[in-house]
PDB file with SEQRES, HELIX, SHEET and CRYST1 records, atoms N, CA, C and O in Angstrom:
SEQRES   1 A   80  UNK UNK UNK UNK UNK UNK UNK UNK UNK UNK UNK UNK UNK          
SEQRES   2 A   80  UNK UNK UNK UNK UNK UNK UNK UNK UNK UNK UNK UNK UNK          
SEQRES   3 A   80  UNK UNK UNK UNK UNK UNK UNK UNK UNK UNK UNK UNK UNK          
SEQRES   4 A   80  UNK UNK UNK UNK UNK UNK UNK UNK UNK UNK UNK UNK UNK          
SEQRES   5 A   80  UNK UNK UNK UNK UNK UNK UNK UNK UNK UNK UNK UNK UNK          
SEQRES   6 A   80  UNK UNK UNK UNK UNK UNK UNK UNK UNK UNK UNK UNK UNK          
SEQRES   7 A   80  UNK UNK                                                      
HELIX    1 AA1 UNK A    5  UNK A   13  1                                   9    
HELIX    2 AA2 UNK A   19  UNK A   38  1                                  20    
SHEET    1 AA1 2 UNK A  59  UNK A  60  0                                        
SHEET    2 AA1 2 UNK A  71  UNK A  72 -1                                        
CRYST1    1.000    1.000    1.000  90.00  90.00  90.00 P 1           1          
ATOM      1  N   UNK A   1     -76.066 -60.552  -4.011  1.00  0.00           N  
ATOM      2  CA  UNK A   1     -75.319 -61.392  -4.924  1.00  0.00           C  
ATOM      3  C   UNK A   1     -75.048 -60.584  -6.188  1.00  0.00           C  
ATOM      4  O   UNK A   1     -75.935 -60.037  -6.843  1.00  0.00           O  
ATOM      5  N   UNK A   2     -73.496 -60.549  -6.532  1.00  0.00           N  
ATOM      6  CA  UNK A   2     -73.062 -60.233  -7.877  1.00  0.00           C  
ATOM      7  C   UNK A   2     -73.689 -60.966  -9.193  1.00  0.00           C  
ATOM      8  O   UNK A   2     -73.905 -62.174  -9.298  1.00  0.00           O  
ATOM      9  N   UNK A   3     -73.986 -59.725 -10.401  1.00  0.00           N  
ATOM     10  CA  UNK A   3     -74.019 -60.765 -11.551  1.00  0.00           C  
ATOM     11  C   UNK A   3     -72.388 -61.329 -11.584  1.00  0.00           C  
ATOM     12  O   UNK A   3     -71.914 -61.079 -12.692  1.00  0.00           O  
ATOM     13  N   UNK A   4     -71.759 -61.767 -11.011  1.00  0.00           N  
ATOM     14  CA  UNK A   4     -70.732 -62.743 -11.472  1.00  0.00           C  
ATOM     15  C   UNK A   4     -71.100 -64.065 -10.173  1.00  0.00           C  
ATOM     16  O   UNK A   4     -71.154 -65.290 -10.291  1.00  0.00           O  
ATOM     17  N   UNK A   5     -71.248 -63.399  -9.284  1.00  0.00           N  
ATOM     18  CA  UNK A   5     -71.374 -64.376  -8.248  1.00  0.00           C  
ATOM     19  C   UNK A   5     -72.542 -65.892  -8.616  1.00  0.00           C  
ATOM     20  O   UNK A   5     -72.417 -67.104  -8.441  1.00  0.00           O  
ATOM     21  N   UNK A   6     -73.793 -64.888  -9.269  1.00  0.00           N  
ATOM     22  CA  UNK A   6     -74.506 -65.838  -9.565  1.00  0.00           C  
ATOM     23  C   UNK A   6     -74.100 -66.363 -10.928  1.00  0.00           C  
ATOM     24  O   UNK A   6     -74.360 -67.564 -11.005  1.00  0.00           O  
ATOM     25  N   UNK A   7     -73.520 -65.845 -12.092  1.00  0.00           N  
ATOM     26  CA  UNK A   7     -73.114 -66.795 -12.452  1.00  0.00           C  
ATOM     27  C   UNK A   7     -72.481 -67.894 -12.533  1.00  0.00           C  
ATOM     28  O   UNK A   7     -72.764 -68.768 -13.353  1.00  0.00           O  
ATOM     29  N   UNK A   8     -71.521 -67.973 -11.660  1.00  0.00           N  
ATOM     30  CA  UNK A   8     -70.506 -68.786 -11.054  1.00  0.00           C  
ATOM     31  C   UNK A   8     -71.618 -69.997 -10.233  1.00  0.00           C  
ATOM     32  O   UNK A   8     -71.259 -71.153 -10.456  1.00  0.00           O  
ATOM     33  N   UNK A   9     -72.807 -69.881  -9.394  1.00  0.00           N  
ATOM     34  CA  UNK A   9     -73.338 -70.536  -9.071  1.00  0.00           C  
ATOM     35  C   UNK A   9     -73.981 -71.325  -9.809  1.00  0.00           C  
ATOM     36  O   UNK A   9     -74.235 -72.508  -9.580  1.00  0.00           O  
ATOM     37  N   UNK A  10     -74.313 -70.595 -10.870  1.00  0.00           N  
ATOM     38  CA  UNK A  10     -75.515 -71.606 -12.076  1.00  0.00           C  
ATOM     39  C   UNK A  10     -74.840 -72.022 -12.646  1.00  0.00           C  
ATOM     40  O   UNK A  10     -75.321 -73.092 -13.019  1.00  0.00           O  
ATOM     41  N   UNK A  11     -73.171 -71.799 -13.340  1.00  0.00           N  
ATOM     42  CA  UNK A  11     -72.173 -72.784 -13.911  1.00  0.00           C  
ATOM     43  C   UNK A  11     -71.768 -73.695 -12.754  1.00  0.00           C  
ATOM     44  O   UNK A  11     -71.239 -74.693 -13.243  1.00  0.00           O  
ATOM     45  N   UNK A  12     -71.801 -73.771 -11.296  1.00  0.00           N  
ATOM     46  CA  UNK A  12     -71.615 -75.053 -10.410  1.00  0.00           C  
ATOM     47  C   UNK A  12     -72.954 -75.882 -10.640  1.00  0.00           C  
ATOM     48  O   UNK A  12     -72.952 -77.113 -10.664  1.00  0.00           O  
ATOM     49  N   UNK A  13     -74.118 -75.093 -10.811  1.00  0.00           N  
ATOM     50  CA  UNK A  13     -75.400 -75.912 -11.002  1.00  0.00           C  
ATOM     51  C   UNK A  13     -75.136 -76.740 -12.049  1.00  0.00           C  
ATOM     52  O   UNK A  13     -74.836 -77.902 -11.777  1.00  0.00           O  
ATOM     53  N   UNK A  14     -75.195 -76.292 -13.541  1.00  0.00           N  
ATOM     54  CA  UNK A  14     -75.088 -76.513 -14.674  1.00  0.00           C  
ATOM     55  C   UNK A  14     -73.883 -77.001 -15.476  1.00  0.00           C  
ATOM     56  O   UNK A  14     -73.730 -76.656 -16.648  1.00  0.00           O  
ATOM     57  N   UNK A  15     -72.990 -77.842 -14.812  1.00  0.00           N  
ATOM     58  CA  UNK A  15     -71.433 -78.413 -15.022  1.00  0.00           C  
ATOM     59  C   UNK A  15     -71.358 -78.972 -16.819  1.00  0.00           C  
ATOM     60  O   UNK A  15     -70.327 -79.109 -17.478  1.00  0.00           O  
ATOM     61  N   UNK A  16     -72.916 -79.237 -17.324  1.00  0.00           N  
ATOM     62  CA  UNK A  16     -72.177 -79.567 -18.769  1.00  0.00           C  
ATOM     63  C   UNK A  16     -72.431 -78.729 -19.774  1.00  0.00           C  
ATOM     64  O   UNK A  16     -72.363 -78.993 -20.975  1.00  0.00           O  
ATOM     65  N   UNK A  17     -72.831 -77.348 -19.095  1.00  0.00           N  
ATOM     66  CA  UNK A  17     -72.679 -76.064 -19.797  1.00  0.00           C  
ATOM     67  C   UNK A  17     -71.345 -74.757 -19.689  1.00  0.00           C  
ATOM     68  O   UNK A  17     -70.785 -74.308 -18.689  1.00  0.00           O  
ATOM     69  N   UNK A  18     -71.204 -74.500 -20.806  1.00  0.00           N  
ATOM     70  CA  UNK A  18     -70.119 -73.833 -20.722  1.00  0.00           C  
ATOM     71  C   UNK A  18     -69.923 -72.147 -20.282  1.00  0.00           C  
ATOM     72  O   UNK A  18     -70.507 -71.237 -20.869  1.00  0.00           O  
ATOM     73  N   UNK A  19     -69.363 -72.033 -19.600  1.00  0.00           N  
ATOM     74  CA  UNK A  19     -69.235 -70.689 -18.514  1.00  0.00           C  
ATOM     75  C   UNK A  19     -69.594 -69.679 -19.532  1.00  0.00           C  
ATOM     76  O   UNK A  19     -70.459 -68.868 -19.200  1.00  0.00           O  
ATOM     77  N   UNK A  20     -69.276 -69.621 -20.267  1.00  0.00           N  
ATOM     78  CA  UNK A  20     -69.609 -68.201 -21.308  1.00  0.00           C  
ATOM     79  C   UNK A  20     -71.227 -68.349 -21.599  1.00  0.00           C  
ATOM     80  O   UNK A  20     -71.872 -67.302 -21.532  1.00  0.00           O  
ATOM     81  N   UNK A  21     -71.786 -69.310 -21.851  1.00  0.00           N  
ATOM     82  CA  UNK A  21     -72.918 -69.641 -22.251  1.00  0.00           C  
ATOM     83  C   UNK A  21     -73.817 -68.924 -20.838  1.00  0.00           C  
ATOM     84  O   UNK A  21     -74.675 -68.044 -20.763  1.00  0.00           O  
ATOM     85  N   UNK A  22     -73.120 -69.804 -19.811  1.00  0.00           N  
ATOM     86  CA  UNK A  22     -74.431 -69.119 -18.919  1.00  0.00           C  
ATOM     87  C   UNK A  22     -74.465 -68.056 -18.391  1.00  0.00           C  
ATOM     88  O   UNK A  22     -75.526 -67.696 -17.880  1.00  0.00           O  
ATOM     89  N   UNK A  23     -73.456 -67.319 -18.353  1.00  0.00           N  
ATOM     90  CA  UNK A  23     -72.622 -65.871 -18.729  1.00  0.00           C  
ATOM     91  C   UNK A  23     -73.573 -65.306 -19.613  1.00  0.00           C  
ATOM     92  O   UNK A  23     -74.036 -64.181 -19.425  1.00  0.00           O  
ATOM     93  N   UNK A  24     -73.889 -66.030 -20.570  1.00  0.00           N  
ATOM     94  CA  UNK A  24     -74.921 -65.033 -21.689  1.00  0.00           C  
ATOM     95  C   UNK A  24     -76.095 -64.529 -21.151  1.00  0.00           C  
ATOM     96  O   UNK A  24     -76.426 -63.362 -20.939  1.00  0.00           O  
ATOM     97  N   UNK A  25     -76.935 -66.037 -20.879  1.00  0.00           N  
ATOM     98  CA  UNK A  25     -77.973 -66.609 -20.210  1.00  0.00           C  
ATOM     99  C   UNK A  25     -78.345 -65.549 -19.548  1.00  0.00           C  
ATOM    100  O   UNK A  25     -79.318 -64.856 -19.847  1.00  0.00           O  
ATOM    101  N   UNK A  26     -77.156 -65.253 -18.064  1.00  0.00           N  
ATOM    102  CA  UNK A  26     -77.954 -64.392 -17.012  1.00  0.00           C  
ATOM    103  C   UNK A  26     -77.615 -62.807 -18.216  1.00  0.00           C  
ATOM    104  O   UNK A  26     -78.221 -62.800 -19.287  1.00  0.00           O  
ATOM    105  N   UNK A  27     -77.346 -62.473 -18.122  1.00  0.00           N  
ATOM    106  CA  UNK A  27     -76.828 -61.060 -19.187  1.00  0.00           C  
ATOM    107  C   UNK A  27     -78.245 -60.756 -19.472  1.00  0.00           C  
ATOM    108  O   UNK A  27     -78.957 -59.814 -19.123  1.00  0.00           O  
ATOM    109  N   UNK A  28     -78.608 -62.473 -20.665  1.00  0.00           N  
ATOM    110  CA  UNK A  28     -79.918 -62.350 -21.287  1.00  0.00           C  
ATOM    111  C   UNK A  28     -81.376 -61.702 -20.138  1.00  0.00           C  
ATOM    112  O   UNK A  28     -81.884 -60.586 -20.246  1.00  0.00           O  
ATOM    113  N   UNK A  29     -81.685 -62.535 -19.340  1.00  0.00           N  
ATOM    114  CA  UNK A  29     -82.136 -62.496 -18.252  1.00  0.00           C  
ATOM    115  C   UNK A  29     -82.121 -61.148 -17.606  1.00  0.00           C  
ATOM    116  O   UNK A  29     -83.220 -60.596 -17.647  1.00  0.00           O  
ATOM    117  N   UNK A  30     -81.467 -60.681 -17.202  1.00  0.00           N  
ATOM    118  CA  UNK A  30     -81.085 -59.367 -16.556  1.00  0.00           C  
ATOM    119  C   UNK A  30     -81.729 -58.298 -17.496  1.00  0.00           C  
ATOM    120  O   UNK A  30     -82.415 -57.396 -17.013  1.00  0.00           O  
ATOM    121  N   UNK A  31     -81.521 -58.393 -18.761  1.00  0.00           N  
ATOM    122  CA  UNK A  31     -81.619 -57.699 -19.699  1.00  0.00           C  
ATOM    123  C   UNK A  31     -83.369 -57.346 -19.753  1.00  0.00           C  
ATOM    124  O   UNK A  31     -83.937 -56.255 -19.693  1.00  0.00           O  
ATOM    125  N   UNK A  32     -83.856 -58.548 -19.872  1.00  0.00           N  
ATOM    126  CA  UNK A  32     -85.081 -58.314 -19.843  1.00  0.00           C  
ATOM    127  C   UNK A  32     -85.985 -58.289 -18.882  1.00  0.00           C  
ATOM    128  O   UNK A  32     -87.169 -58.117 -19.172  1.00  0.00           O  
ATOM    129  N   UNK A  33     -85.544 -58.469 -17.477  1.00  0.00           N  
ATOM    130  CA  UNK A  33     -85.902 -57.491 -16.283  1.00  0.00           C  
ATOM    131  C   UNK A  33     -85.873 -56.054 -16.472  1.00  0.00           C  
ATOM    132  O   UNK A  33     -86.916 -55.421 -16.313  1.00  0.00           O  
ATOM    133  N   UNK A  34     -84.599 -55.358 -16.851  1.00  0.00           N  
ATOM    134  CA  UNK A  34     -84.249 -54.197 -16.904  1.00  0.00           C  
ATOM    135  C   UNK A  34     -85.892 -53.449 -17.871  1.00  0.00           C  
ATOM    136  O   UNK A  34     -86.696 -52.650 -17.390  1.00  0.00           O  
ATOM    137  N   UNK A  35     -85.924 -54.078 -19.310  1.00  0.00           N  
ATOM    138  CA  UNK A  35     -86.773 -53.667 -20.527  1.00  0.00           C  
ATOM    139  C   UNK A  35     -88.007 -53.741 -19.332  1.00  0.00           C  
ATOM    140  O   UNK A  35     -88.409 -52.698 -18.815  1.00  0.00           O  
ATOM    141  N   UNK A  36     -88.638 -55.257 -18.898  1.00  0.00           N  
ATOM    142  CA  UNK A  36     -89.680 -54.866 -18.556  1.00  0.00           C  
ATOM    143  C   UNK A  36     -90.227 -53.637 -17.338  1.00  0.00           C  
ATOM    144  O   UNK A  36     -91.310 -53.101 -17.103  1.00  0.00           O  
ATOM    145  N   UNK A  37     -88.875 -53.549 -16.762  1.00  0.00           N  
ATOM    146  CA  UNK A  37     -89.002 -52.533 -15.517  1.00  0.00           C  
ATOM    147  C   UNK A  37     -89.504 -51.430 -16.272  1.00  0.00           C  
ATOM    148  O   UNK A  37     -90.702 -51.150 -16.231  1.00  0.00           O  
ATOM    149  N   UNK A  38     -88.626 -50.731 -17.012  1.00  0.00           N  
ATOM    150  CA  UNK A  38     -88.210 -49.571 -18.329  1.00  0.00           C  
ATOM    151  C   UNK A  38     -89.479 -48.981 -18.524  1.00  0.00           C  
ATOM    152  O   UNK A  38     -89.808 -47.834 -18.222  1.00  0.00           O  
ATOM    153  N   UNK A  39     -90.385 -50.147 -19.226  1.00  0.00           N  
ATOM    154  CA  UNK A  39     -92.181 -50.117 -19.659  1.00  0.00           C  
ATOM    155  C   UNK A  39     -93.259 -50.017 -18.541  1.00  0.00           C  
ATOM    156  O   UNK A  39     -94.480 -50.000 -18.699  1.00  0.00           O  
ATOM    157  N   UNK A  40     -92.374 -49.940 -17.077  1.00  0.00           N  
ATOM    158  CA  UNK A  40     -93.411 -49.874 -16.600  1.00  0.00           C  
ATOM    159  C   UNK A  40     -94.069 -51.017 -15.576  1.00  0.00           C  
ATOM    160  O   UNK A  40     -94.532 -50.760 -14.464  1.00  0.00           O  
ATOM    161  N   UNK A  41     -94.020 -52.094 -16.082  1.00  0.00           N  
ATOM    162  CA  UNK A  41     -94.500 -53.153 -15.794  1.00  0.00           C  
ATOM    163  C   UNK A  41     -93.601 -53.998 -14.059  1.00  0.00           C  
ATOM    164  O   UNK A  41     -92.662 -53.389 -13.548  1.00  0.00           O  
ATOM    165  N   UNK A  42     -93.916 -54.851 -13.665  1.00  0.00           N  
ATOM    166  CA  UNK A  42     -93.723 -55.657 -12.789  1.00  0.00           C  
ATOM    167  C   UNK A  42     -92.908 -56.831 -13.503  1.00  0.00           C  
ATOM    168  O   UNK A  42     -92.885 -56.936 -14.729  1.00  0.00           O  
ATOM    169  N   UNK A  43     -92.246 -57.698 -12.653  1.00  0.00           N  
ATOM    170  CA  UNK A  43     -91.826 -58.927 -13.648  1.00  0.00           C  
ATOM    171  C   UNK A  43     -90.787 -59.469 -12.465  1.00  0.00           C  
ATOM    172  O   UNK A  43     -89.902 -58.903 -11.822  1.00  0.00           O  
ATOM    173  N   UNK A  44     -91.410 -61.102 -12.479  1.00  0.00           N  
ATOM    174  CA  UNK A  44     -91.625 -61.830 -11.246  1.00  0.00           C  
ATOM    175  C   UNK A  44     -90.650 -63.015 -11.879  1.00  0.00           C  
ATOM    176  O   UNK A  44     -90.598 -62.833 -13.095  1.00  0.00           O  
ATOM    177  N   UNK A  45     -89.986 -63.979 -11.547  1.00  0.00           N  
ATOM    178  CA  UNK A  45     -88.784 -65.392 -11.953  1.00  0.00           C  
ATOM    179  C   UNK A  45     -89.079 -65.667 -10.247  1.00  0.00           C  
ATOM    180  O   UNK A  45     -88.742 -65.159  -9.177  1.00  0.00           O  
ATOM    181  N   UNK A  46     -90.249 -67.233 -10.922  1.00  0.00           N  
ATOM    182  CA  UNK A  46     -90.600 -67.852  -9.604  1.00  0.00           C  
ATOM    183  C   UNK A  46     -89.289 -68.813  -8.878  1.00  0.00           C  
ATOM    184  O   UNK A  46     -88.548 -69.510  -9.571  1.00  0.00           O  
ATOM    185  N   UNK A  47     -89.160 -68.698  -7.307  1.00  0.00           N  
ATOM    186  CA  UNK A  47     -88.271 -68.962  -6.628  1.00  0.00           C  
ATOM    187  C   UNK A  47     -87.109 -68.138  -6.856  1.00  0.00           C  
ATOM    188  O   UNK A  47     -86.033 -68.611  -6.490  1.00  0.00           O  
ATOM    189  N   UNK A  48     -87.116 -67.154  -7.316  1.00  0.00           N  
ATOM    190  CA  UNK A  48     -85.719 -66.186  -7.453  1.00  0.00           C  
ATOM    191  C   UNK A  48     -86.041 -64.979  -7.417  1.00  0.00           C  
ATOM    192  O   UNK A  48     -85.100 -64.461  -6.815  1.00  0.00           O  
ATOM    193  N   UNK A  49     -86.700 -64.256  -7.649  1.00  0.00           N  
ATOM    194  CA  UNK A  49     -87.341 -62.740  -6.824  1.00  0.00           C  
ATOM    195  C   UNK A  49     -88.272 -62.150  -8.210  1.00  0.00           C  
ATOM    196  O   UNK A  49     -88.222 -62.435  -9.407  1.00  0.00           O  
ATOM    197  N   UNK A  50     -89.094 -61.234  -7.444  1.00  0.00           N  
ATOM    198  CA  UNK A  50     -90.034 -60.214  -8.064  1.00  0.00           C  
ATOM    199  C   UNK A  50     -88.905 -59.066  -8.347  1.00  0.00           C  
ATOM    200  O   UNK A  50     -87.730 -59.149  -7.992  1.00  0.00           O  
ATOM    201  N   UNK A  51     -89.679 -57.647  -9.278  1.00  0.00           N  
ATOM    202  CA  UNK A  51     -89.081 -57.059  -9.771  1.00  0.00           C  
ATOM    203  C   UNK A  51     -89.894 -55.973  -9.514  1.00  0.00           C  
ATOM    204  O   UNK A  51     -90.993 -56.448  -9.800  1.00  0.00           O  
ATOM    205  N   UNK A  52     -90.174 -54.390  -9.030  1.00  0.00           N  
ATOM    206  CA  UNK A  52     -90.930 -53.711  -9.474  1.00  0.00           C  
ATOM    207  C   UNK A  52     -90.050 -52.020  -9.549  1.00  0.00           C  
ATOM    208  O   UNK A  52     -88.847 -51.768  -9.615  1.00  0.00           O  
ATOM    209  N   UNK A  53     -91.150 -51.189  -9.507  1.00  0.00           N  
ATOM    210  CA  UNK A  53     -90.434 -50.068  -9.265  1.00  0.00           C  
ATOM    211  C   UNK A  53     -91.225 -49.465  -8.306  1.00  0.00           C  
ATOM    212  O   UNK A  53     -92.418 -49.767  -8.268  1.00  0.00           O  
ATOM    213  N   UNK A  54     -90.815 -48.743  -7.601  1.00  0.00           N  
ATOM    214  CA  UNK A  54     -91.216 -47.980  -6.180  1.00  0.00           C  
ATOM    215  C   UNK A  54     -91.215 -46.642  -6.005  1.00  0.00           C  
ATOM    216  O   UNK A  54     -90.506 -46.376  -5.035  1.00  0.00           O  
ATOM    217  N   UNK A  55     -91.798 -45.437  -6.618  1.00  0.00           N  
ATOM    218  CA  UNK A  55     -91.675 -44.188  -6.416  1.00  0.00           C  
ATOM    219  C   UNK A  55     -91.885 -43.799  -5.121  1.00  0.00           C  
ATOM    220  O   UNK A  55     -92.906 -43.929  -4.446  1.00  0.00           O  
ATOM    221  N   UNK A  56     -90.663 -43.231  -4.786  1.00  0.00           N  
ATOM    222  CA  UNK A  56     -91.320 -42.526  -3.292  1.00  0.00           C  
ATOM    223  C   UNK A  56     -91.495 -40.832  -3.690  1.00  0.00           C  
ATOM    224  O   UNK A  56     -91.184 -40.310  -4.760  1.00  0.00           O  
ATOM    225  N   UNK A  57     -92.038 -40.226  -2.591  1.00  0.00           N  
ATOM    226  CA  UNK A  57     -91.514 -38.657  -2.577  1.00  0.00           C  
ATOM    227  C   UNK A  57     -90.230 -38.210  -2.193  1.00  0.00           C  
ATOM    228  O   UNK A  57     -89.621 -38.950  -1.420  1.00  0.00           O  
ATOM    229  N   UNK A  58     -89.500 -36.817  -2.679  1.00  0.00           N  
ATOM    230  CA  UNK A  58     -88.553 -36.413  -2.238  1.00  0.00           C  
ATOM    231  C   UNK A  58     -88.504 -36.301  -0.700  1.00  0.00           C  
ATOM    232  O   UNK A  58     -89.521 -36.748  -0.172  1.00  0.00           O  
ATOM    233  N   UNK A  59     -87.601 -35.829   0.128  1.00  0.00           N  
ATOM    234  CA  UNK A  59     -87.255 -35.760   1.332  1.00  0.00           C  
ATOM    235  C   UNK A  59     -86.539 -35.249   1.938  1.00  0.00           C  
ATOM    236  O   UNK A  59     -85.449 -35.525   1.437  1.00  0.00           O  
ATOM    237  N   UNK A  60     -86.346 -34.408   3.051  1.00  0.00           N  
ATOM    238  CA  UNK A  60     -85.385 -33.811   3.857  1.00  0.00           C  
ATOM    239  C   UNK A  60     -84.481 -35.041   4.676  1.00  0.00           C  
ATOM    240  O   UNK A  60     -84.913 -35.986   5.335  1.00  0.00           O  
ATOM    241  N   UNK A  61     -83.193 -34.686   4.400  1.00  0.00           N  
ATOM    242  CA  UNK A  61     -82.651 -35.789   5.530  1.00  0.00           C  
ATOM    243  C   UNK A  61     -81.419 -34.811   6.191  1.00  0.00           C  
ATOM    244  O   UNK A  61     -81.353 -33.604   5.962  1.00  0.00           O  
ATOM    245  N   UNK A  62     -80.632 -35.417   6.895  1.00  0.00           N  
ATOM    246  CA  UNK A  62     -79.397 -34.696   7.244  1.00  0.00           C  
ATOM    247  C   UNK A  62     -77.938 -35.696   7.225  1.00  0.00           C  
ATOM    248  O   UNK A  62     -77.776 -36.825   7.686  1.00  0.00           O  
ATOM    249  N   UNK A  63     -77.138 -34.945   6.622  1.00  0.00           N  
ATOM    250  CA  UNK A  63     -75.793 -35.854   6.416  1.00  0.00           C  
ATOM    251  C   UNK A  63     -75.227 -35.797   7.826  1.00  0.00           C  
ATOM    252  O   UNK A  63     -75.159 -34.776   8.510  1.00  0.00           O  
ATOM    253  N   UNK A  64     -74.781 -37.162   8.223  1.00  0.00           N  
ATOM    254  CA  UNK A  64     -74.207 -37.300   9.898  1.00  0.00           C  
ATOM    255  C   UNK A  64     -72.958 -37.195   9.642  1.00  0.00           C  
ATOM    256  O   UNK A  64     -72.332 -37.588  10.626  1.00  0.00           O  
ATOM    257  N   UNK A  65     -72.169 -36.809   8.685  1.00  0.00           N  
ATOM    258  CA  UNK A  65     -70.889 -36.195   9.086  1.00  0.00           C  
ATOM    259  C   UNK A  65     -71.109 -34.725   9.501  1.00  0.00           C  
ATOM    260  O   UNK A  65     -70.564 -34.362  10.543  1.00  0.00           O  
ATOM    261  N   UNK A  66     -71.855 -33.828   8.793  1.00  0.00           N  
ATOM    262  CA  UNK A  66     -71.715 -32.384   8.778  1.00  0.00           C  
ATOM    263  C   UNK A  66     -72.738 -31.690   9.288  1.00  0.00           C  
ATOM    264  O   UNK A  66     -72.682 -30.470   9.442  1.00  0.00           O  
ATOM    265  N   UNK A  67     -74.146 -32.678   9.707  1.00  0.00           N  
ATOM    266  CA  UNK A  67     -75.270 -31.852  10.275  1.00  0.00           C  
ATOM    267  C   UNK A  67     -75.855 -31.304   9.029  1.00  0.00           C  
ATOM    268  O   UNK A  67     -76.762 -30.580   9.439  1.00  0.00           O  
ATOM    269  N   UNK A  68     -75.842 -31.254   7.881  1.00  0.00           N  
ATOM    270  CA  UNK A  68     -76.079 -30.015   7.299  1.00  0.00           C  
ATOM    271  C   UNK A  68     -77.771 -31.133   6.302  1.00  0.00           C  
ATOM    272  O   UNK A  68     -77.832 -32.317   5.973  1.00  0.00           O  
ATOM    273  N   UNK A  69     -78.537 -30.283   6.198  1.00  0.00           N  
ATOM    274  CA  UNK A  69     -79.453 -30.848   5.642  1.00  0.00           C  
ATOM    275  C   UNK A  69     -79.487 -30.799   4.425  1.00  0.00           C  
ATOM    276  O   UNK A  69     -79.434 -29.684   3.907  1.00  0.00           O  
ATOM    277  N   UNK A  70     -79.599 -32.122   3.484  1.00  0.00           N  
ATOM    278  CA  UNK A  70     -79.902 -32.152   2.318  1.00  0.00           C  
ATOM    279  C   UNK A  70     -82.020 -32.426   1.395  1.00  0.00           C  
ATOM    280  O   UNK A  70     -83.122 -32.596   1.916  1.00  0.00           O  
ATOM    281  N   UNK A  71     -81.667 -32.344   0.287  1.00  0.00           N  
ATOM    282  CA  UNK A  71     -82.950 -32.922  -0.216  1.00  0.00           C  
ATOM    283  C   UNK A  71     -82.597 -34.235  -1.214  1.00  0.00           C  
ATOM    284  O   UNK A  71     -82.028 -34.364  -2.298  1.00  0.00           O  
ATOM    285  N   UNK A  72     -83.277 -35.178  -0.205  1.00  0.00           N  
ATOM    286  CA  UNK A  72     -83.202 -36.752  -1.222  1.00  0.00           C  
ATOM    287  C   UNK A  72     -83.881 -36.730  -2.256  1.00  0.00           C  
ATOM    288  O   UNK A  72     -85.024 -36.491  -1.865  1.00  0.00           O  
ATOM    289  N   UNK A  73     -83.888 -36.838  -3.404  1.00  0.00           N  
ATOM    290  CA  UNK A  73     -84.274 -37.364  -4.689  1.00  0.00           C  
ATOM    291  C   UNK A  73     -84.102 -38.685  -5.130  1.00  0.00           C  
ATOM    292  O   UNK A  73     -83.083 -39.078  -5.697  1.00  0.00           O  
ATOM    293  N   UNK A  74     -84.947 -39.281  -4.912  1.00  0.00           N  
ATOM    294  CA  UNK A  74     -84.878 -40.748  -5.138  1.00  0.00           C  
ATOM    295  C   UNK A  74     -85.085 -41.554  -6.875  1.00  0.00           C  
ATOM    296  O   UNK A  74     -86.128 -41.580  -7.529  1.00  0.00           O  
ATOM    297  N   UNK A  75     -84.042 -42.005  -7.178  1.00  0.00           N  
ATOM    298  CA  UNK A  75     -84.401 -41.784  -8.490  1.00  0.00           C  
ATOM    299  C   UNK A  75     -85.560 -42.589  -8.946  1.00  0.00           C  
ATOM    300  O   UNK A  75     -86.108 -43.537  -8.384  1.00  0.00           O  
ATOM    301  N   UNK A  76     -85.848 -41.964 -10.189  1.00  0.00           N  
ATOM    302  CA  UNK A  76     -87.006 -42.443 -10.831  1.00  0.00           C  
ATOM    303  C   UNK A  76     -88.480 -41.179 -10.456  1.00  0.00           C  
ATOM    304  O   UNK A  76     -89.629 -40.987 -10.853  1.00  0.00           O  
ATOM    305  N   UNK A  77     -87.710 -40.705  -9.667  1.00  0.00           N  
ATOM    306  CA  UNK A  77     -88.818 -39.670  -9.130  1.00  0.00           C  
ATOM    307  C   UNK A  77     -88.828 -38.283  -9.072  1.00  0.00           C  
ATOM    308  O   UNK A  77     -88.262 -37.519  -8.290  1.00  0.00           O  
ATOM    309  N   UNK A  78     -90.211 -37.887 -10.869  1.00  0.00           N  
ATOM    310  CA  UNK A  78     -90.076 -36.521 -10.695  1.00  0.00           C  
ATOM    311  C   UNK A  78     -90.572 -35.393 -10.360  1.00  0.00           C  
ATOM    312  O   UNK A  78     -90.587 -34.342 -11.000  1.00  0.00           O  
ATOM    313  N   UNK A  79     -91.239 -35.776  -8.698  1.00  0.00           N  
ATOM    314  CA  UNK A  79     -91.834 -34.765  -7.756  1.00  0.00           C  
ATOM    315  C   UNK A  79     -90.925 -34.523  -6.840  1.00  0.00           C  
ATOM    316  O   UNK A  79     -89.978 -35.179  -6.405  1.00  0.00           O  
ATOM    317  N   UNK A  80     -91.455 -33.239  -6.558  1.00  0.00           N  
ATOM    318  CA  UNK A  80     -90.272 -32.792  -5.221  1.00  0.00           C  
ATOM    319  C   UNK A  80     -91.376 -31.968  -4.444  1.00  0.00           C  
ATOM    320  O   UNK A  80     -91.096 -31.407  -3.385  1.00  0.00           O  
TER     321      UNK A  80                                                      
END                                                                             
């Protein structure tokens, strides 16, 4: 789901609020998922999803157009 998509849903939820408003709302929201990710932290909005971050290790893969092997770097991650 798009941030527009869901807004559009929570203004069908929320009919005597005005589209820009809840337009803010999720913006707001989003915003401070993003900060708490940023710090580190976890950050959970019960019945609507958890939040975390996931370091993996780098990786060999191969591109299936060309055969040719690359190295994945997954972001957020600075081991190789």
């Amino acid at each position: 789901m798009t941030k527009s998509e869901l807004t559009a849903v929570l203004n069908k939820k929320l009919p005597t609020h005005q589209y820009l408003n809840v337009e803010s709302s999720v913006n707001c929201m989003l915003e401070q998922i993003a900060n708490t990710l940023e710090s580190g932290e976890r950050s959970e909005i019960r019945d609507f999803g958890s939040f975390d971050i996931h370091y993996r290790p780098a990786r060999l893969d191969r591109n299936p157009k060309t055969s040719e092997v690359v190295m994945l770097i997954c972001s957020g991650s600075n081991k190789i």
